[in-house]
Each structure stands twice: as structure tokens, then as C-alpha cells.
N, C-alpha and C positions, 0 to 999 in steps of 0.2 A: 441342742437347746430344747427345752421343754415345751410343751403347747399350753399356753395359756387358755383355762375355760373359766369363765365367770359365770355363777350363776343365781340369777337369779328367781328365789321363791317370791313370787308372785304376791300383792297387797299383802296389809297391817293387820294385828290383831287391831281392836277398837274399833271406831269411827272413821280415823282419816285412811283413806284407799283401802276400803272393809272390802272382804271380797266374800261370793257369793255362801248362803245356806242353803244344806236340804238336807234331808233323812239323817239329821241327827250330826251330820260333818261340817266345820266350816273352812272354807278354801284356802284362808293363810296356814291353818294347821296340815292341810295335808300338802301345801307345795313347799311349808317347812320344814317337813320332814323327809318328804321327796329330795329336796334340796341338801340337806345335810346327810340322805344316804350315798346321794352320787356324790359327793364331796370325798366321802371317805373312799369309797371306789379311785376316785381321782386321786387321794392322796398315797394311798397304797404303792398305786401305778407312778414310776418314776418319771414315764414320758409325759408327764403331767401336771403342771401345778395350776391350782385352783383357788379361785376368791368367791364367799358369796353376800350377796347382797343383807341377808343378815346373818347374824352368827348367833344370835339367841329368839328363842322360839315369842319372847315378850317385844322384841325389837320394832321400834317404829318408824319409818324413813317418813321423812318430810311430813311438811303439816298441812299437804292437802294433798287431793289426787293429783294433781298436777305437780307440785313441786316432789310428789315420790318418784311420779316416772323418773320426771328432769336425774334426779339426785342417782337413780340405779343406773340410768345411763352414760353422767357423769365419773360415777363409779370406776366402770367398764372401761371408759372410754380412755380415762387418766391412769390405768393401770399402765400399760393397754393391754385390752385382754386381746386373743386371736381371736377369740369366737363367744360367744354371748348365746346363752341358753335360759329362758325364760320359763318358770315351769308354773302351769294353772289348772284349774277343773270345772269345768262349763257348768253350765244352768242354762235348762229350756221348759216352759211352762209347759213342754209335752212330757211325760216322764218318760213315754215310750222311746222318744230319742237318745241313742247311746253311740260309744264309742270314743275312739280317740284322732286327733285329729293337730297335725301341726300347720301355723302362721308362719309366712317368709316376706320379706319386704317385694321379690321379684321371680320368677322363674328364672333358670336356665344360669345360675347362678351357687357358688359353692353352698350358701345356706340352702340354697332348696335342695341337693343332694344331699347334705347331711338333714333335712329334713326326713328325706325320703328314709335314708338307715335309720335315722332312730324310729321314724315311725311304724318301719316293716319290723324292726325288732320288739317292739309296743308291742306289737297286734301276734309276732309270736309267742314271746314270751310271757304276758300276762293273758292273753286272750282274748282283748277288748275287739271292736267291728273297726276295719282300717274304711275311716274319714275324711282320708288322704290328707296331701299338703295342697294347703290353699295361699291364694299369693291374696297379701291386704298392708298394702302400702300404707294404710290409714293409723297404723299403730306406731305410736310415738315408740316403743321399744324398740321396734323394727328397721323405723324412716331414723333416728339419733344416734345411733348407734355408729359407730366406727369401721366396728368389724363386721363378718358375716352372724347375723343375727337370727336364731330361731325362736317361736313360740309353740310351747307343747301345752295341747289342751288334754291332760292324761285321761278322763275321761270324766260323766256327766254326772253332776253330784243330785241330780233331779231323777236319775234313773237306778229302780235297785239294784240292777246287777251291781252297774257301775260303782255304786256308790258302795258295796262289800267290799270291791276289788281296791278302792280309792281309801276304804279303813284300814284292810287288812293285808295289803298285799303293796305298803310304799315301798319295801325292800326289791320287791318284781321290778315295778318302774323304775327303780332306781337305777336296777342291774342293766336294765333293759336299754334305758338311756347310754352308758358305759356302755353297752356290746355297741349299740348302733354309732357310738365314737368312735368304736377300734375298728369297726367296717368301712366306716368314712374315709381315715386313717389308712386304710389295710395295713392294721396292727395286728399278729396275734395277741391273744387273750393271757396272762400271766398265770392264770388260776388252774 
């Protein structure tokens, strides 16, 4: 039987749950496309099937922040997916602060290992600073959610490295997310 991954690219274009700007990117556009490269990775891969929270890059969920979480979660939850991947790109008023960094509702738990793969595969594969995984209960995607839930902050749309790596390199994240699946998994790689 297939593993269920859902995933979700992170806020709306527009106003309702607009997610952050800097150097020129804005964060629904690059977790939408993040989102739709590991889709296709997932779809490839037989051991695999995948649903994501939007399937068109104009897509709007819900008509405020709140009722978007509610609705990606509900999503998720009514599939049911196994596993719930949230993907975003930070903002801090320091630009010097970079890297990447994944959210899990708990430690010592299957999401925070599979936090840990994808995020050691981040930080090989594309070359961001590992930010480690941090437990933050506080996140409605995290605490609603059914299954084991991650949140990837791929990296800081306020910092330039970060933020070449975050235009020019969704394909890396993408991949990167898939390796650190198939390590979770210990699955070899098809490719």
C-alpha cells in the first residue's frame, strides 16, 4: 500500500493568509512551487501517492488566516494522509539570519525524525546552515493535524544567499525533501 504524503504549500497569493516578502520573492510563490516539484518526485515514485493543498499556483484556501489553516488541515485529515508536510520560507528583520530549519508538534516522535532527514538532506543537498528541528506545539498545522506532521522553513527570504537559493534552486528543495522521505522510509532512491 502506498504512503500517503500531503502537502502542503504554505499561504495565499493575495491578502487572505499572504505569506511573507523580501529581495524581490514572495513565499506563496516559492512554497508553490516547492510544493508541486516534490509532488511530481512523489508522483513518479510508486511507493507514493500524494495530494496538495493547492494544485494551481492562483489558488486560494479559505477566506482568512484562520479558516486556511482549518481547511489544509481538514484536507489532510479527511484524505487521510500518513504524513503531512508543510512547506515555507522565513522572514527576520536581521537579513544576516539564514538557513533552514524544520517545526514538529513534539520530540522523540516519528515527525521529528522525519524532520531530522529531510532537514539533513536540506542542508546537503542545497547547502543552506542546518537550523535544526525545533518542537512548537503552538502551530495550528502541527497541534490539527491527524498524522505525523512537519513544518519546513526552507530558508530565509530576508537573507541573500538564502533568498537566490529560495528563486533559483526550488528543484534542490524539492529533491531534497524526496531523499530525506526515502531515508525516513529506508527506501532506495529509483533514479
Amino acid at each position: 500500500m502506498a504512503i500517503r504524503i500531503f502537502i502542503d504549500q504554505g499561504h495565499n497569493p493575495g491578502t487572505i493568509n499572504a505569506g511573507a516578502e523580501a529581495n524581490g520573492l514572495e513565499e506563496q510563490d516559492v512554497t508553490y512551487w516547492t510544493g508541486f516539484l516534490l509532488a511530481k518526485f512523489l508522483r513518479f515514485d510508486p511507493r507514493f501517492e500524494v495530494r496538495l493543498s493547492r494544485n494551481d499556483p492562483n489558488e486560494v484556501i479559505g477566506t482568512s488566516a484562520t479558516t486556511s489553516l482549518q481547511q489544509r488541515v481538514t484536507m489532510a485529515n479527511q484524505w487521510p494522509a500518513d504524513y503531512f508536510i508543510s512547506i515555507h520560507a522565513n522572514y527576520n528583520v536581521n537579513p544576516n539570519v539564514n538557513g533552514s530549519e524544520v517545526y514538529v508538534y513534539r520530540r522523540d516522535s516519528d515527525a521529528f525524525y522525519l524532520g531530522e532527514d529531510v532537514l539533513d538532506s536540506i542542508v546537503q543537498y542545497v547547502g543552506t546552515r542546518d537550523n535544526f528541528v525545533r518542537v512548537n506545539p503552538a502551530l495550528y498545522v502541527l497541534r490539527a493535524t491527524a498524522m505525523p506532521a512537519i513544518l519546513v522553513e526552507l530558508g530565509y527570504l530576508t537573507n541573500t544567499a538564502d533568498a537566490q537559493l529560495l528563486r533559483d534552486d526550488k528543484f534542490g528543495f524539492a529533491y531534497a525533501i524526496y531523499i530525506g522521505l526515502l531515508r525516513f522510509f529506508d527506501l532506495p532512491c529509483l533514479n
